[in-house]
Backbone bond lengths (Angstrom), bond angles and torsions (degrees), N, CA, C in turn:
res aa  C-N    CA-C-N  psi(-1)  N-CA   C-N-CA  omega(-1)  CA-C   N-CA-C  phi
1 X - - - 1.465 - - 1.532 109.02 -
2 X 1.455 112.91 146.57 1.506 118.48 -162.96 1.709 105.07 -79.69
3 X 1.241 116.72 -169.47 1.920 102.27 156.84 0.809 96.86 -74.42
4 X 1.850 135.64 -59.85 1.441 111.80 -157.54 1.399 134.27 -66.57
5 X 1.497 118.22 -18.64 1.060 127.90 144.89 1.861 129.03 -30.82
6 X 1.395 80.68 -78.95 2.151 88.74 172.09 1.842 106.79 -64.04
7 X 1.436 141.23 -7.43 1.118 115.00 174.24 1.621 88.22 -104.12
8 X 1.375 157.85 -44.72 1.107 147.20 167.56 1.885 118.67 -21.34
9 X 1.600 97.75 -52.88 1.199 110.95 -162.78 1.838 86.07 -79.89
10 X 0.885 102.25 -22.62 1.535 84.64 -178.02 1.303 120.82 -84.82
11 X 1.232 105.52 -38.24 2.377 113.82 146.13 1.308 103.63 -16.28
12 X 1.555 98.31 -84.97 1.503 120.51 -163.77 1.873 108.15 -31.01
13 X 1.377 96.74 -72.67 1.782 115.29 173.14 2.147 100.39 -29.83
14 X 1.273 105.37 -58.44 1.377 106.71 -178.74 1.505 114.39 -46.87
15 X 1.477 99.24 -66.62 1.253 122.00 -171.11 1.909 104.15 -54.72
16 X 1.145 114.68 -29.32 1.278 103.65 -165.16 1.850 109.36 -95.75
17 X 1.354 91.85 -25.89 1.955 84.25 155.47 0.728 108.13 -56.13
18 X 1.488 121.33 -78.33 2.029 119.27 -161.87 1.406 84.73 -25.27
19 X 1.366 132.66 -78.23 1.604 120.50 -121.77 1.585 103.78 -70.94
20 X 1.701 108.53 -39.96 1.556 84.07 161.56 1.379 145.59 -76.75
21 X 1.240 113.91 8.69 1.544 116.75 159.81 1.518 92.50 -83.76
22 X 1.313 144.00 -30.33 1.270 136.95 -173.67 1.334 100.61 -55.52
23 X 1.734 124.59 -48.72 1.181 117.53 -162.71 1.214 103.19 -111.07
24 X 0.662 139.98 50.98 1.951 161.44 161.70 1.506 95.14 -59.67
25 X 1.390 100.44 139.33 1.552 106.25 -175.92 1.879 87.35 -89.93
26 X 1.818 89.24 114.02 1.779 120.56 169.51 1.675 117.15 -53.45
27 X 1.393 121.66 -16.91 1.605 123.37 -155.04 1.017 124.11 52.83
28 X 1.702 118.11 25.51 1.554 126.41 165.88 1.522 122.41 -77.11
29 X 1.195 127.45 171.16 1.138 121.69 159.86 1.978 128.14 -64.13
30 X 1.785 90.61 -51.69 1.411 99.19 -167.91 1.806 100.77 -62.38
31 X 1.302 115.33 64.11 1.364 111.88 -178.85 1.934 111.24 -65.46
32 X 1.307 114.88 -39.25 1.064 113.90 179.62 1.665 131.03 -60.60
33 X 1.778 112.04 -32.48 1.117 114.64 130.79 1.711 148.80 -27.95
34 X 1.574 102.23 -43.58 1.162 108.98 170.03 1.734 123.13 -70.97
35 X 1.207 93.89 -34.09 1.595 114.73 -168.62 1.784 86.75 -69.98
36 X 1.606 120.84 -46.74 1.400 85.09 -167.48 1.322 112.10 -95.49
37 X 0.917 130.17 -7.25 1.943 132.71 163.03 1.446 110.14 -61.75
38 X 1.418 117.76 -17.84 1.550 113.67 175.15 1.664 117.00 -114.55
39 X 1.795 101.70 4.97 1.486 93.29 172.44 1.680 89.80 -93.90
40 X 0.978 142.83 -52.96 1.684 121.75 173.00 1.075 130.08 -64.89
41 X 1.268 125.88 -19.97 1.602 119.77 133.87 1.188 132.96 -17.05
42 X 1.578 111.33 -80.48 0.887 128.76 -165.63 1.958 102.48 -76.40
43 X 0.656 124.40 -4.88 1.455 134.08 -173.75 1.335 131.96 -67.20
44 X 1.807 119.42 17.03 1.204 139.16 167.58 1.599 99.70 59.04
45 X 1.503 112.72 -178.65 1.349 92.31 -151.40 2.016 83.24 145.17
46 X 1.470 93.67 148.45 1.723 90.59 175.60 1.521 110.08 -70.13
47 X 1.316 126.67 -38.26 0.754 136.00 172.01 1.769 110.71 94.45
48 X 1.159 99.83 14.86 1.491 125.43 -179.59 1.990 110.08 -24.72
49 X 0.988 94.96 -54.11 1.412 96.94 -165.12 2.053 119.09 -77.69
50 X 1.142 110.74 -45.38 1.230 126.78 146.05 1.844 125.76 -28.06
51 X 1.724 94.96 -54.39 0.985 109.43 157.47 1.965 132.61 -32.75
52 X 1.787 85.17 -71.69 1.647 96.74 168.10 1.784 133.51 -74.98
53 X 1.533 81.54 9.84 1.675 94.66 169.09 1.528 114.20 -88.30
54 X 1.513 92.85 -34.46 1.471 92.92 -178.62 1.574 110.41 -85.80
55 X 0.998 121.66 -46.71 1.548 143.47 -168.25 2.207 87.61 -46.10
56 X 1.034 85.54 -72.00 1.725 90.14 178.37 1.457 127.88 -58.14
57 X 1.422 113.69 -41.53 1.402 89.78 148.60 0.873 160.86 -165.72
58 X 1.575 87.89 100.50 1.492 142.31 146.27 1.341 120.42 -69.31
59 X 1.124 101.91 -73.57 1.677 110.30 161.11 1.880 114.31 -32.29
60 X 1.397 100.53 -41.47 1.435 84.73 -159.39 1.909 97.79 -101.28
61 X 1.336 108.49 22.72 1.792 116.02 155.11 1.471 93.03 95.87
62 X 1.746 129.12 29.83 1.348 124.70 163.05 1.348 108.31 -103.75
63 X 1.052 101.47 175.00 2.004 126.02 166.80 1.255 127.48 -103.08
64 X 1.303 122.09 136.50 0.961 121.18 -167.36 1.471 119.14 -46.82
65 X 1.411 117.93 -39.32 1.732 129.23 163.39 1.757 85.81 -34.31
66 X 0.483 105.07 -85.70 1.776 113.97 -163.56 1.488 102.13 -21.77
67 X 1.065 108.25 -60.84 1.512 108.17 -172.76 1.942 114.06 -72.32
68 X 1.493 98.54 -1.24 1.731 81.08 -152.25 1.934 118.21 -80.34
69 X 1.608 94.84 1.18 1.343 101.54 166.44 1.360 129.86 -105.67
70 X 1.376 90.56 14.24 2.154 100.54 179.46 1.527 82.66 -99.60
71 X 1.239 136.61 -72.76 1.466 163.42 178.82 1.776 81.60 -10.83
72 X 1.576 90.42 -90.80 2.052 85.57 178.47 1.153 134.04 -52.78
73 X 1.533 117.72 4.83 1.723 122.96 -169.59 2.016 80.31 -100.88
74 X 1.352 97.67 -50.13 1.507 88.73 -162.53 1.836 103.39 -70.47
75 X 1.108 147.23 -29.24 0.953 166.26 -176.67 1.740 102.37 -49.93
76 X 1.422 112.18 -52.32 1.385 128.04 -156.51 1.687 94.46 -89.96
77 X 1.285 106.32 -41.58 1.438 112.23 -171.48 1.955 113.75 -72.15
78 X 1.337 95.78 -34.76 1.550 98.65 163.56 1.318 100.14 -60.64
79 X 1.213 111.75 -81.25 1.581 117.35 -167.40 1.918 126.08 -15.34
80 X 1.590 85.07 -61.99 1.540 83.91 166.03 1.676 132.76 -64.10
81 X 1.507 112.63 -42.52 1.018 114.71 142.69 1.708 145.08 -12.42
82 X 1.569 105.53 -52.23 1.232 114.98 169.16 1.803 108.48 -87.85
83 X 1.388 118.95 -35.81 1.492 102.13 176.29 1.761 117.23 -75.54
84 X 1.631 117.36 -4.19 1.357 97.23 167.77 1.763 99.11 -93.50
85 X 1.552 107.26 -36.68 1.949 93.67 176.53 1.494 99.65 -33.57
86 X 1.134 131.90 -61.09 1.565 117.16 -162.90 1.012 126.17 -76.20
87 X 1.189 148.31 31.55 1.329 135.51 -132.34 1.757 87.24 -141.59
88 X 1.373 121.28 123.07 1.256 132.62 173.08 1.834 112.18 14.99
89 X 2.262 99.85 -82.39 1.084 115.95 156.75 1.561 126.74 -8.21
90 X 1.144 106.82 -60.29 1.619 117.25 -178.02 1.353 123.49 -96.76
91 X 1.065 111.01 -102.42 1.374 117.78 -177.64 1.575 123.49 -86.87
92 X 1.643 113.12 -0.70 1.513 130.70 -166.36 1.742 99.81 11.47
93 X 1.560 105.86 84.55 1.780 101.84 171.35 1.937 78.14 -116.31
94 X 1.701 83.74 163.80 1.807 100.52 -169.35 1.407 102.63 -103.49
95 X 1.699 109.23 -25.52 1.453 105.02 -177.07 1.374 120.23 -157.33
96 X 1.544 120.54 118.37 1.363 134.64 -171.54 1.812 114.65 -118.32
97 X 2.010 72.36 141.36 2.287 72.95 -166.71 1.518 114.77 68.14
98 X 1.830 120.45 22.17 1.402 101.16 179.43 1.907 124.73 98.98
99 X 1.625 97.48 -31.09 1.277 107.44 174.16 1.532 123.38 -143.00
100 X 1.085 114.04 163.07 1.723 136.22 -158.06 1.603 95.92 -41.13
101 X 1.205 114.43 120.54 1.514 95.35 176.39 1.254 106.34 -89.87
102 X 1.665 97.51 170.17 2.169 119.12 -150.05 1.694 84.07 -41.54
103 X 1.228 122.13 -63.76 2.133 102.37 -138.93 1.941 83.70 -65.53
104 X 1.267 133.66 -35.91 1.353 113.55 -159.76 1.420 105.48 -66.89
105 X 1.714 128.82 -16.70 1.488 131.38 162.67 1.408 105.32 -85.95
106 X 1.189 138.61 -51.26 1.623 132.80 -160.43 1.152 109.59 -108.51
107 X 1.536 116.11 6.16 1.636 92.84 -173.63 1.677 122.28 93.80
108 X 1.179 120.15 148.20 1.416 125.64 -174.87 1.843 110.23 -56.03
109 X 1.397 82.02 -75.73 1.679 97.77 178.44 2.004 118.88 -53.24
110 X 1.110 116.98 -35.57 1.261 124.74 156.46 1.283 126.18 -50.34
111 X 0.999 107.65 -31.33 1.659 109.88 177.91 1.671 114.72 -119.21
112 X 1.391 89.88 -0.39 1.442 89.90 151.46 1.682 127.43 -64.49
113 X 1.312 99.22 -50.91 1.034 111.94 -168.60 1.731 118.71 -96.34
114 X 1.428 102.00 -3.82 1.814 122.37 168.72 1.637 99.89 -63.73
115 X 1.994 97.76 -55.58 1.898 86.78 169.27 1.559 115.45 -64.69
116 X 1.683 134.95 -38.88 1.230 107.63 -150.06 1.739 110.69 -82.69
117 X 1.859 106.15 -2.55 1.510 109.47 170.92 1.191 108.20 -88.52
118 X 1.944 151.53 -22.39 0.717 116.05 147.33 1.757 147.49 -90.28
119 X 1.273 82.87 34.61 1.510 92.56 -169.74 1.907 85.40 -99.60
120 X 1.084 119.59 -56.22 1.744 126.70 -159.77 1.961 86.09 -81.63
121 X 1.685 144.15 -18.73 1.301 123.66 150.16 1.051 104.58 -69.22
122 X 0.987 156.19 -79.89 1.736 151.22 -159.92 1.303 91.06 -25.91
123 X 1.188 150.24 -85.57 1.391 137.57 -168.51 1.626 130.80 -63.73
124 X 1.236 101.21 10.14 1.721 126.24 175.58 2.127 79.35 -99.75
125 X 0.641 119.83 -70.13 1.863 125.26 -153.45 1.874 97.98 -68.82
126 X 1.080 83.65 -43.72 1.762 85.46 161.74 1.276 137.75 -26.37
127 X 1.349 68.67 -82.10 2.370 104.22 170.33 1.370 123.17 -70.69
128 X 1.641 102.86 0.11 1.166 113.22 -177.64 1.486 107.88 -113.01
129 X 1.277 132.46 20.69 1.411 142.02 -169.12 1.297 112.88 -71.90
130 X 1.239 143.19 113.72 1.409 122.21 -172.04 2.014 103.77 -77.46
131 X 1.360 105.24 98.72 1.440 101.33 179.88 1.484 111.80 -143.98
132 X 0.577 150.04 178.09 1.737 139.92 171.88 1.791 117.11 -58.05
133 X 1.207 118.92 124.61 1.566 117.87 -175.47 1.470 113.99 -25.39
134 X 1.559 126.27 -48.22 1.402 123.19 -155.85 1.237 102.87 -86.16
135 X 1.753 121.55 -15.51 2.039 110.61 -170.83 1.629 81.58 -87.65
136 X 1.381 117.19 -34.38 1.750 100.95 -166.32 1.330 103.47 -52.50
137 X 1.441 139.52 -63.08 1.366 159.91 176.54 1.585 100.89 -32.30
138 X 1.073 128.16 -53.05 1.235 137.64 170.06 1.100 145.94 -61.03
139 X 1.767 100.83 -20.35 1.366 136.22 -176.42 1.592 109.18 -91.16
140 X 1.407 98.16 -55.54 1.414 103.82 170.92 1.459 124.09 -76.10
141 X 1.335 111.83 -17.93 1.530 102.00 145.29 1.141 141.90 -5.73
142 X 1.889 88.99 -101.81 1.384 144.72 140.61 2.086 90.41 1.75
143 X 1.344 113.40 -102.81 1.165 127.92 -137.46 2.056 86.74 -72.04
144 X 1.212 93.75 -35.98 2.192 84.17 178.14 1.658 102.40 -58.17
145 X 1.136 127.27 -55.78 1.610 140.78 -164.70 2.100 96.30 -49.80
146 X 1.379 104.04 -61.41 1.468 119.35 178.03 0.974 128.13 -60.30
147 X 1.717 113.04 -30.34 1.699 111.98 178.73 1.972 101.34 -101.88
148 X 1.480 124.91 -19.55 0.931 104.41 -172.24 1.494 127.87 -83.84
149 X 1.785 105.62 -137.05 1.474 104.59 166.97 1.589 127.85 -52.21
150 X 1.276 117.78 -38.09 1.145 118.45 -177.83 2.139 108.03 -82.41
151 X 1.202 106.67 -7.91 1.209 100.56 -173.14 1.944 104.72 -116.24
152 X 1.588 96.54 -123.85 1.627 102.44 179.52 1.575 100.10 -53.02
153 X 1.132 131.90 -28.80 1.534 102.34 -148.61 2.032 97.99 -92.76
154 X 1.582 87.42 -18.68 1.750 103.68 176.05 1.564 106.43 -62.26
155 X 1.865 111.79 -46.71 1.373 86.75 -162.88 1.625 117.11 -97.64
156 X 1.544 106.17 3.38 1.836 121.91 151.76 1.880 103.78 -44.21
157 X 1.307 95.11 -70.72 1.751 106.89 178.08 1.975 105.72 -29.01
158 X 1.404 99.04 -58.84 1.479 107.36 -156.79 1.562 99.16 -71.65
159 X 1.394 118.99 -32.89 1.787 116.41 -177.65 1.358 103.92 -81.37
160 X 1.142 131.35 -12.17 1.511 116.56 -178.65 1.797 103.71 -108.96
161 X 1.885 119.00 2.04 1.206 115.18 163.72 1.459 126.56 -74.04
162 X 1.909 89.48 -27.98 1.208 102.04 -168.68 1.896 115.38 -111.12
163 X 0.999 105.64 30.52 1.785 118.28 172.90 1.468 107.90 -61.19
164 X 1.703 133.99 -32.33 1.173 131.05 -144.46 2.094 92.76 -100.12
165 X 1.341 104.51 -14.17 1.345 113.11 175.86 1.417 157.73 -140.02
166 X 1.349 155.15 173.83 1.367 115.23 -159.49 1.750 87.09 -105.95
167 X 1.438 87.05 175.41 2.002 83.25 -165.75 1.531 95.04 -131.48
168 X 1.242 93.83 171.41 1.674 95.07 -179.42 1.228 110.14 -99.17
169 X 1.297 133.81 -179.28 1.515 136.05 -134.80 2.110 84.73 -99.14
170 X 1.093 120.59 -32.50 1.751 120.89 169.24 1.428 105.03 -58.79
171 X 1.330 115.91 -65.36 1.803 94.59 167.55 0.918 125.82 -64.13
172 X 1.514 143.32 -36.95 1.483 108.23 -169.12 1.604 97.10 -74.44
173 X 1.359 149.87 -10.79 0.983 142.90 -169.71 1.527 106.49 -76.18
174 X 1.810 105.93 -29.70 1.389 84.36 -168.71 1.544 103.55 -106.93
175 X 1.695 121.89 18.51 1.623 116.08 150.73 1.315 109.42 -81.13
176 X 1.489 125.03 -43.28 1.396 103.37 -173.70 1.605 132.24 -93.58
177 X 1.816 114.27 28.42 0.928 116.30 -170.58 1.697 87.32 -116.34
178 X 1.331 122.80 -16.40 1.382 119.09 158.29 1.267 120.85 -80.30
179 X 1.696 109.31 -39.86 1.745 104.86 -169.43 1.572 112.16 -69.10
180 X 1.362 97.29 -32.69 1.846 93.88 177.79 1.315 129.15 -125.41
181 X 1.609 90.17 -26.49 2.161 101.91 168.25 1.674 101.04 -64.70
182 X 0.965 136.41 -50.01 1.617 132.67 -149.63 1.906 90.99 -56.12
183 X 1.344 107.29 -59.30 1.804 107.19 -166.91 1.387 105.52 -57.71
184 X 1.425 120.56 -37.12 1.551 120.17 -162.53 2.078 107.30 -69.07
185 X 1.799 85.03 -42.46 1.516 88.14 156.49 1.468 121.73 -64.98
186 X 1.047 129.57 -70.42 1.692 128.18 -179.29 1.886 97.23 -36.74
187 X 0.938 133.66 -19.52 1.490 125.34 -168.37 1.866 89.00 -110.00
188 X 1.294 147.31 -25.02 1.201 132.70 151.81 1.339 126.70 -61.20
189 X 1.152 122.78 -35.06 1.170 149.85 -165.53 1.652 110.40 -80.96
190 X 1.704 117.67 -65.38 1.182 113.42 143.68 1.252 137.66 -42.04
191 X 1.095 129.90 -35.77 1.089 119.96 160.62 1.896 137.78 -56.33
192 X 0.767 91.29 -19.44 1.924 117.90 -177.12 1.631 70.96 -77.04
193 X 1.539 113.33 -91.45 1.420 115.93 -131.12 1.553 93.15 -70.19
194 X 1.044 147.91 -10.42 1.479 119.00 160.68 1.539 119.25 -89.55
195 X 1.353 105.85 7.58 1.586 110.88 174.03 1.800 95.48 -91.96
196 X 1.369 126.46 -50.43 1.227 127.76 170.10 1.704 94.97 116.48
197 X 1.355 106.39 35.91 1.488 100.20 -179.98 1.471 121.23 -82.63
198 X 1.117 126.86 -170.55 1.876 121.98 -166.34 1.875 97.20 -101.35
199 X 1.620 83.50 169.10 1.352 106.85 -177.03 1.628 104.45 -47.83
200 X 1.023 112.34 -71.81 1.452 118.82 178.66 1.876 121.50 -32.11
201 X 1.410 109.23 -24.96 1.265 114.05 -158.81 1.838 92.65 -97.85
202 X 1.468 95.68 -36.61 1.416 100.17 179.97 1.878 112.27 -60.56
203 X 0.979 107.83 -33.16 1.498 124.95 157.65 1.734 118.39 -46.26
204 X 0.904 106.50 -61.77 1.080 119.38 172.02 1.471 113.91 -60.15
205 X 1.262 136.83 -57.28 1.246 137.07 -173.29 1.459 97.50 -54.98
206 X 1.174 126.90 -58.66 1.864 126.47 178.13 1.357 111.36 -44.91
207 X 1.497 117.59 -29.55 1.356 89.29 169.42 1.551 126.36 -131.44
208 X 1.482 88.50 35.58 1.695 96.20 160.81 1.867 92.11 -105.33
209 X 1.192 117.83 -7.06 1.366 120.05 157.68 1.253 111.29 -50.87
210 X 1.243 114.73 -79.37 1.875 138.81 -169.06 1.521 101.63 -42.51
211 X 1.653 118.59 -34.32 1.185 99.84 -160.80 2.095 91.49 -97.16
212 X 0.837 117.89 -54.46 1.739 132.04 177.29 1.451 86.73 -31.57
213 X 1.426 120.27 -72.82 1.536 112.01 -170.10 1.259 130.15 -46.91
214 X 1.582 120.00 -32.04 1.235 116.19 -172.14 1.500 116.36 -114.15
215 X 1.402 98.94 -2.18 1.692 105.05 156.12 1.541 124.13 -83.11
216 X 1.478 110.51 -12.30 1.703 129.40 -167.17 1.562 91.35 -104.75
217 X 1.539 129.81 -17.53 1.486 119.32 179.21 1.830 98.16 -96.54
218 X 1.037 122.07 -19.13 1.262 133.10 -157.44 1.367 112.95 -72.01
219 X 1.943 84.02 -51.52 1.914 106.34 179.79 1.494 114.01 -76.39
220 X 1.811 110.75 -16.07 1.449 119.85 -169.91 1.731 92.75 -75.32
221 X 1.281 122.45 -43.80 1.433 122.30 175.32 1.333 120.69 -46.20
222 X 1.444 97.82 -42.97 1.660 91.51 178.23 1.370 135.05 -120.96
223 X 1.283 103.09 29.14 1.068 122.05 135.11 1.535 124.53 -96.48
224 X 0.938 146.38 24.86 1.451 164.90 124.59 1.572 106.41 -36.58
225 X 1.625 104.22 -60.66 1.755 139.74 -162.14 1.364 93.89 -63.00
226 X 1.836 114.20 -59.33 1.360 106.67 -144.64 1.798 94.31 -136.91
227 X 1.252 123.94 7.26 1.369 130.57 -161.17 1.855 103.53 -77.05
228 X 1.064 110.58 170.24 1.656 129.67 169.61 1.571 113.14 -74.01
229 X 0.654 111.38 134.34 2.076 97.98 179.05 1.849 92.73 -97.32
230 X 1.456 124.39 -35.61 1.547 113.39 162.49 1.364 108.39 -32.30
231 X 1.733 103.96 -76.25 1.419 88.25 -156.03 1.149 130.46 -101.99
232 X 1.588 112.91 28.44 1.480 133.39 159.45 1.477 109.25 -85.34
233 X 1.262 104.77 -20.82 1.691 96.76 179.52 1.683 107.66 75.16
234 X 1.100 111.32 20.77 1.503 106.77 -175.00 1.170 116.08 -144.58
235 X 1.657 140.30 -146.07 1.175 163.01 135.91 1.216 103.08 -70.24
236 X 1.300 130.88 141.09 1.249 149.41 154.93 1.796 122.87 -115.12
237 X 1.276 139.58 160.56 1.266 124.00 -126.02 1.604 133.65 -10.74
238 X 1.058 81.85 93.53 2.271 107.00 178.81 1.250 87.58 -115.65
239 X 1.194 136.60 -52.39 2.045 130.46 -171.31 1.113 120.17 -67.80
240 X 1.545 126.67 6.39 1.399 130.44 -152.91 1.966 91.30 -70.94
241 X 1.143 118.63 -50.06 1.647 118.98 162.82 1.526 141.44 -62.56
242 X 1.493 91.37 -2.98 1.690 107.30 -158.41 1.736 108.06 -99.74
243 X 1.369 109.82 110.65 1.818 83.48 163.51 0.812 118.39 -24.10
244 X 1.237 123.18 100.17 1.788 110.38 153.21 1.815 93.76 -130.03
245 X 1.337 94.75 164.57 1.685 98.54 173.59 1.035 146.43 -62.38
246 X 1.377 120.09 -8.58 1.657 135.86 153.98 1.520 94.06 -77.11
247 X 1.365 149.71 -39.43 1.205 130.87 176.61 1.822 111.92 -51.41
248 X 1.047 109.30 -48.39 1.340 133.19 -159.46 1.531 91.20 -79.31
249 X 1.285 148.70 -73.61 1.095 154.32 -150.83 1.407 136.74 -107.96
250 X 1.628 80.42 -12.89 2.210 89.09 -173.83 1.659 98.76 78.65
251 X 1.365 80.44 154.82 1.401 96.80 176.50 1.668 118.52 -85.24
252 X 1.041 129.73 -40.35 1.485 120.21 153.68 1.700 134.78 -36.65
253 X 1.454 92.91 -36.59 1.551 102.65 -173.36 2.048 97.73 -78.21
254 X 1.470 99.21 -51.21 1.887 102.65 177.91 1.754 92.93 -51.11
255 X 1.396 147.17 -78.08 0.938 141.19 179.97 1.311 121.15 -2.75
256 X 1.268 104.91 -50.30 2.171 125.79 -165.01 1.808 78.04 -76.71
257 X 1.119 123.61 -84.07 1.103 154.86 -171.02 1.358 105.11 -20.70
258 X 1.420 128.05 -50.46 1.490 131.31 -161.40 1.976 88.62 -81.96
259 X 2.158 118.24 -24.28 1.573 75.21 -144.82 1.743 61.94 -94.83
260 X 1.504 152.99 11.02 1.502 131.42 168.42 1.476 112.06 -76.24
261 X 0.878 112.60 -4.81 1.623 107.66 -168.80 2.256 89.72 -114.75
262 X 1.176 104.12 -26.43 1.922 102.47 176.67 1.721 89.40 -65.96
263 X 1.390 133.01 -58.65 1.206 129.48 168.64 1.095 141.98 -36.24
264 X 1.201 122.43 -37.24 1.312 139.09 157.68 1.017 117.26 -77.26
265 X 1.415 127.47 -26.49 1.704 121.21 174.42 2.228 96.16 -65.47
266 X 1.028 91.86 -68.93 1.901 125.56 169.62 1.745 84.71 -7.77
267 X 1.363 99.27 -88.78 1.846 104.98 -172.25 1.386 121.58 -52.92
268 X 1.290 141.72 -5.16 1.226 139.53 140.37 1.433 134.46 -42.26
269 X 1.482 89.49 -43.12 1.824 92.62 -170.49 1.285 105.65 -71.32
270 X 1.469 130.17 8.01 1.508 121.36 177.84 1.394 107.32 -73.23
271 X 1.899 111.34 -2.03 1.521 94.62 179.68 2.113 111.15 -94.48
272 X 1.278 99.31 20.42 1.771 107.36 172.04 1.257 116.74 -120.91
273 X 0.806 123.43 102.50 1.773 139.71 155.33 1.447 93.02 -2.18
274 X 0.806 145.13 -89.39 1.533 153.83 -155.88 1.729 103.91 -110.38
275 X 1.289 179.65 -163.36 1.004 153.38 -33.70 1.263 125.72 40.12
276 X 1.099 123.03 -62.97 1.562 117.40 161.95 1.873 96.62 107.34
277 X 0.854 126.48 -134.65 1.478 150.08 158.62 1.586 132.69 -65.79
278 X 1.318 99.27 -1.64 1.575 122.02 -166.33 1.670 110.14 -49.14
279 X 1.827 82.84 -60.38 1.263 95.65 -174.88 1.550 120.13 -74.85
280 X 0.762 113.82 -31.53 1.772 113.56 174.63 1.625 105.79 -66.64
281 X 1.381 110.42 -46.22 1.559 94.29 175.42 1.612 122.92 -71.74
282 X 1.652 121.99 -4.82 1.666 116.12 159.36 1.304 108.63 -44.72
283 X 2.154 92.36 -58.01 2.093 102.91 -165.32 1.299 113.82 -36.19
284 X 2.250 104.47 -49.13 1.134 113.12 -158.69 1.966 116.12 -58.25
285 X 1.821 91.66 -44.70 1.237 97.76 -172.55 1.851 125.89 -50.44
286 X 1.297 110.50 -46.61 0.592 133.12 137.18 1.590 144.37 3.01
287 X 1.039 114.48 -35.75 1.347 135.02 -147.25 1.657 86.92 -163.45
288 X 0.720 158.45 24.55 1.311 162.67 -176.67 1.832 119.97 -98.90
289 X 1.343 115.34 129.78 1.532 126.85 -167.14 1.189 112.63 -96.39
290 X 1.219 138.98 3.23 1.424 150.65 -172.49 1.324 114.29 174.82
């Protein structure tokens, strides 16, 4: 196993306590609720984003304590995210990560509302960060601005406006720099401010964001094209109609594309003393089979 491997896996290990104290049976009633906000939870997953909460800050002279309630805000907020993407309404997929997704176990309405509690806890775990009043305020910002209308939940809106047509290379840029760049940023970004790093660094994290995000949506396209459905855990060609960026560009040109934008993520981190693993996980992403 590589380093980035053994410090990832060692995220993961972190990250995956919290969540089961997250899903700790509460002594509430709505138990069935709980069960389904913590079967996609708990539902493995790279865990990518969590990841760059911690990874950053680190970099920017925090501890992992520091980070471990952005990590679970962003964690919860993906999560739901992917059980309404699937959900009849949208994207009707039957199985994510390998297994039945939430409505094909709980039902439509159940997992309706499995995402809309962890979307409205993520900002309970947030606000609950033990960090100084003004990064919390800042933090939760950060992750409302990125997951909402103006961010992921804007550029969900804009890909399901635009299904009936082909788009030009400015739109699909500007659904998938909301549908999947906005969180990857809010998880760079968080990371700085619970490390307590400077203006400049916070700069920097956005655009080792800009570039990670749109090389990680780039490679998600084509692997769609040419990917494993094993070890995607999914369906593989479903986008064959969909803007996506091999529609738009060919697959040679996304190729160029995934390693100029891995580069540009890469040359940012010269604004952290240490980086840590940052950069090897662009290469990795990058280059990535599932």
């Amino acid at each position: 196993m590589n380093k980035l491997n053994e410090i990832w896996a060692a995220s993961n290990a972190r990250l995956e306590g919290l969540l089961k104290q997250l899903c700790a049976d509460r002594g509430e009633p709505q138990l069935r609720l709980f069960e389904a906000m913590a079967y996609s939870l708990n539902a493995g997953g790279k865990r990518l984003r969590p990841f760059l909460v911690y990874q950053f800050c680190k970099a920017s002279g925090g501890t992992e304590r520091d980070a471990d309630n952005a990590a679970l805000a962003l964690e919860m907020i993906h999560t739901y995210s992917l059980i309404h993407d699937d959900l009849p309404a949208m994207d009707n997929d039957d199985y994510r990560r390998g297994k039945l997704t939430n409505h094909k176990v709980y039902g439509e309405a159940m997992a309706i509302l499995a995402g809309d509690g962890l979307l409205t806890d993520a900002f309970l775990t947030l606000a609950s960060a033990p960090l100084p009043p003004e990064r919390v305020a800042q933090a939760v910002r950060c992750l409302a601005e990125n997951a909402g209308s103006r961010g992921m939940v804007g550029g969900q809106a804009l890909d399901m406006l635009s299904e009936e047509r082909e788009l030009t290379e400015e739109e699909v840029l500007a659904i998938q720099t909301r549908k999947t760049g906005c969180l990857i940023k809010a998880a760079c970004v968080l990371g700085v401010l619970c490390g307590g790093g400077s203006p400049e660094q916070l700069a920097a994290a956005e655009r080792y964001a800009d570039g990670v995000g749109l090389a990680f949506q780039i490679r998600d396209d084509l692997l769609d094209l040419t990917g494993d459905a094993a070890k995607l855990g999914k369906a593989v060609g479903v986008d064959g109609k969909k803007n996506t960026f091999v529609r738009l560009w060919g697959p040679e040109r996304c190729q160029r594309l995934i390693a100029e934008n891995t580069d540009s993520a890469c040359a940012a981190l010269s604004a952290f003393p240490e980086p840590g693993p940052l950069a090897q996980l662009a290469r990795a992403l990058a280059q990535r089979d599932h």
